[in-house]
ChimeraX commands (.cxc) that place a marker at each C-alpha (Angstrom):
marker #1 position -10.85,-14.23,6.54 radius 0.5
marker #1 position -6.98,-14.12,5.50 radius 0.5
marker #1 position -4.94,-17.07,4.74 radius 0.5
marker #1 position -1.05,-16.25,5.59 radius 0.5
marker #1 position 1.42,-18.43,3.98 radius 0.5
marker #1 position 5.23,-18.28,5.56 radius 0.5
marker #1 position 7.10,-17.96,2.66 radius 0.5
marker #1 position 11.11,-17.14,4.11 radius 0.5
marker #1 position 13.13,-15.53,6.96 radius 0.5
marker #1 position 16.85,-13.11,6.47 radius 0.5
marker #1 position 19.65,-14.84,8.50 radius 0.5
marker #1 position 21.03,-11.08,9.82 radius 0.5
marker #1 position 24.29,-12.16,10.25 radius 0.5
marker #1 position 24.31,-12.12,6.32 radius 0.5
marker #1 position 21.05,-10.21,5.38 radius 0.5
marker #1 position 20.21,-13.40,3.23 radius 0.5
marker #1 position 16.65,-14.35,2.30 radius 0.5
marker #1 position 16.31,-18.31,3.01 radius 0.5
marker #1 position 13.15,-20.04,1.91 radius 0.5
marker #1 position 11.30,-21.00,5.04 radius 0.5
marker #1 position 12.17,-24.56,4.90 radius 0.5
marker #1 position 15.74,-23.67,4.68 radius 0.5
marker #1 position 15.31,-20.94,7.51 radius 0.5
marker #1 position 13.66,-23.71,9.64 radius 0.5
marker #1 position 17.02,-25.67,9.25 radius 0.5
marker #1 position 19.20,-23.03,9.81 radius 0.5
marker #1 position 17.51,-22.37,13.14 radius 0.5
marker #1 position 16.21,-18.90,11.67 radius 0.5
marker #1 position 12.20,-20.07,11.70 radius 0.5
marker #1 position 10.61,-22.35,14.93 radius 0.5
marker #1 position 7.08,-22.96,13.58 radius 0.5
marker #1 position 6.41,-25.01,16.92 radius 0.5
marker #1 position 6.93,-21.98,18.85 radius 0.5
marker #1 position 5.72,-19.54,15.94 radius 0.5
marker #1 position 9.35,-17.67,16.87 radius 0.5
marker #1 position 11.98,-15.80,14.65 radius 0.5
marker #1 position 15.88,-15.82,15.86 radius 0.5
marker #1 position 18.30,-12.98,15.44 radius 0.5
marker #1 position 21.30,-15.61,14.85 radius 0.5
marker #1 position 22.84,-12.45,14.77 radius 0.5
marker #1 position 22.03,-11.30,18.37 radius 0.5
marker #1 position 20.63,-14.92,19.49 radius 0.5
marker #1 position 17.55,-13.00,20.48 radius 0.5
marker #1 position 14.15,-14.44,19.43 radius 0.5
marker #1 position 10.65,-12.51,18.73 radius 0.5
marker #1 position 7.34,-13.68,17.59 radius 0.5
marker #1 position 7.04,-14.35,13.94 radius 0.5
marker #1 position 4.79,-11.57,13.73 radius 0.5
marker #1 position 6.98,-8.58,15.32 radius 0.5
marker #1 position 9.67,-10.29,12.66 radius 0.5
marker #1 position 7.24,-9.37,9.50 radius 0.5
marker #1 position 6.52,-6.01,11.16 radius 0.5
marker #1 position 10.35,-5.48,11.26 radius 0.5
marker #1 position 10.86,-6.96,7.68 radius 0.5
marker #1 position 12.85,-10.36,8.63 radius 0.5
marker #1 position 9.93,-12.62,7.39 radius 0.5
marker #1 position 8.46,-12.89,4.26 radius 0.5
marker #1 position 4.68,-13.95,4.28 radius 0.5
marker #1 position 2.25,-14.01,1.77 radius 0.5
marker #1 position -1.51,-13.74,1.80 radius 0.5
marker #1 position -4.76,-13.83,0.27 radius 0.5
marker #1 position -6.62,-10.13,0.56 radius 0.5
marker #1 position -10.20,-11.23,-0.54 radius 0.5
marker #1 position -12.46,-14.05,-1.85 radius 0.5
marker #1 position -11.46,-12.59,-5.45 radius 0.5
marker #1 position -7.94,-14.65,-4.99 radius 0.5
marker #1 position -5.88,-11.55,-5.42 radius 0.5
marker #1 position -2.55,-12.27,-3.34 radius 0.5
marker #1 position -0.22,-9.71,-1.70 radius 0.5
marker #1 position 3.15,-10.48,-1.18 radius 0.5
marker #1 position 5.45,-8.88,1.67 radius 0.5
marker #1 position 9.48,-8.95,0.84 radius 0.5
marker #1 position 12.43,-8.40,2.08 radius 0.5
marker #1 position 14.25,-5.16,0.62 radius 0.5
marker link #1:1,2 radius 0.2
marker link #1:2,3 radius 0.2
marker link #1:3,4 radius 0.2
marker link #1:4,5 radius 0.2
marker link #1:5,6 radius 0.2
marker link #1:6,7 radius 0.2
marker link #1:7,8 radius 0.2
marker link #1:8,9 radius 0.2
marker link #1:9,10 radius 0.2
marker link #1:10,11 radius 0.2
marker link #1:11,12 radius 0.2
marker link #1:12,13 radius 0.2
marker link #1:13,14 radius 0.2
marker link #1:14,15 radius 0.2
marker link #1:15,16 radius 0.2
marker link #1:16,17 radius 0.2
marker link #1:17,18 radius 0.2
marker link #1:18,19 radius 0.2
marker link #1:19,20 radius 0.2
marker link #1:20,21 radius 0.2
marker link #1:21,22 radius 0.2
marker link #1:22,23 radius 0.2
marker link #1:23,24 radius 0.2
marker link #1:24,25 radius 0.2
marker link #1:25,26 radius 0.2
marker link #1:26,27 radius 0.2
marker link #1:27,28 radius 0.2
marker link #1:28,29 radius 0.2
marker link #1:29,30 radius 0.2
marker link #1:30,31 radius 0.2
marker link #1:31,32 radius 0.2
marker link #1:32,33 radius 0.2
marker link #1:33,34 radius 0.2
marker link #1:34,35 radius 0.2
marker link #1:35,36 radius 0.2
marker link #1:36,37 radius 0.2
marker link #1:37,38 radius 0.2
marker link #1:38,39 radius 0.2
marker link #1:39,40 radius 0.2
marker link #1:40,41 radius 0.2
marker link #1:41,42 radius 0.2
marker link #1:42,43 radius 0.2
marker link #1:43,44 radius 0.2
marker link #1:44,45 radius 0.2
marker link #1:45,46 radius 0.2
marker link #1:46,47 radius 0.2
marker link #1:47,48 radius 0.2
marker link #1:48,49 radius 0.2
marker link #1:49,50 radius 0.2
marker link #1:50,51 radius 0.2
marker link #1:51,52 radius 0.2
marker link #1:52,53 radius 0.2
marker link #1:53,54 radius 0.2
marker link #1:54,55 radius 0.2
marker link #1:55,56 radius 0.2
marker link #1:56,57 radius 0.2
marker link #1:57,58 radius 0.2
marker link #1:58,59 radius 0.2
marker link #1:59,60 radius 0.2
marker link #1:60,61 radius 0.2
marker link #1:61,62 radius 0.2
marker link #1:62,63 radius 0.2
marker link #1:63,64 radius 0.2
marker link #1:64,65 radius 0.2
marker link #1:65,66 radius 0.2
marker link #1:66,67 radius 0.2
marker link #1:67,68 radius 0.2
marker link #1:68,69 radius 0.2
marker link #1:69,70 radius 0.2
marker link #1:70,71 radius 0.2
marker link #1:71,72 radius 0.2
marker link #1:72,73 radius 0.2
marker link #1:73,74 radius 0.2
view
């Protein structure tokens, strides 16, 4: 089993990294929805397709043995 841990989200329109409670405010994160907004385009995607394309920043655990992998931003 993985535990994922949503760590931050880029606001495109100035390829900043905002911690997620910040992206929340900013309207970048919806956590009810489990949605990520271009504010950029005003489109939205699952927060998934977002980490596959690099906007979110997540963070999990790979195994028991509490090693942790960490996905950023470039």
């Amino acid at each position: 089993m993985c535990n994922l841990k949503l760590v931050g989200a880029v606001d495109t329109r100035d390829g900043q990294m905002y911690h997620v409670f910040q992206a929340t405010r900013r309207k970048i994160l919806d956590s009810d929805r489990g949605s990520f907004t271009d504010l950029k385009t005003g489109n939205k995607m699952l927060i998934g397709d977002a980490v596959d394309q690099r906007l979110v920043e997540i963070e999990y655990d790979m195994d028991a043995s509490g090693k942790v992998m960490v996905l950023y931003h470039d």
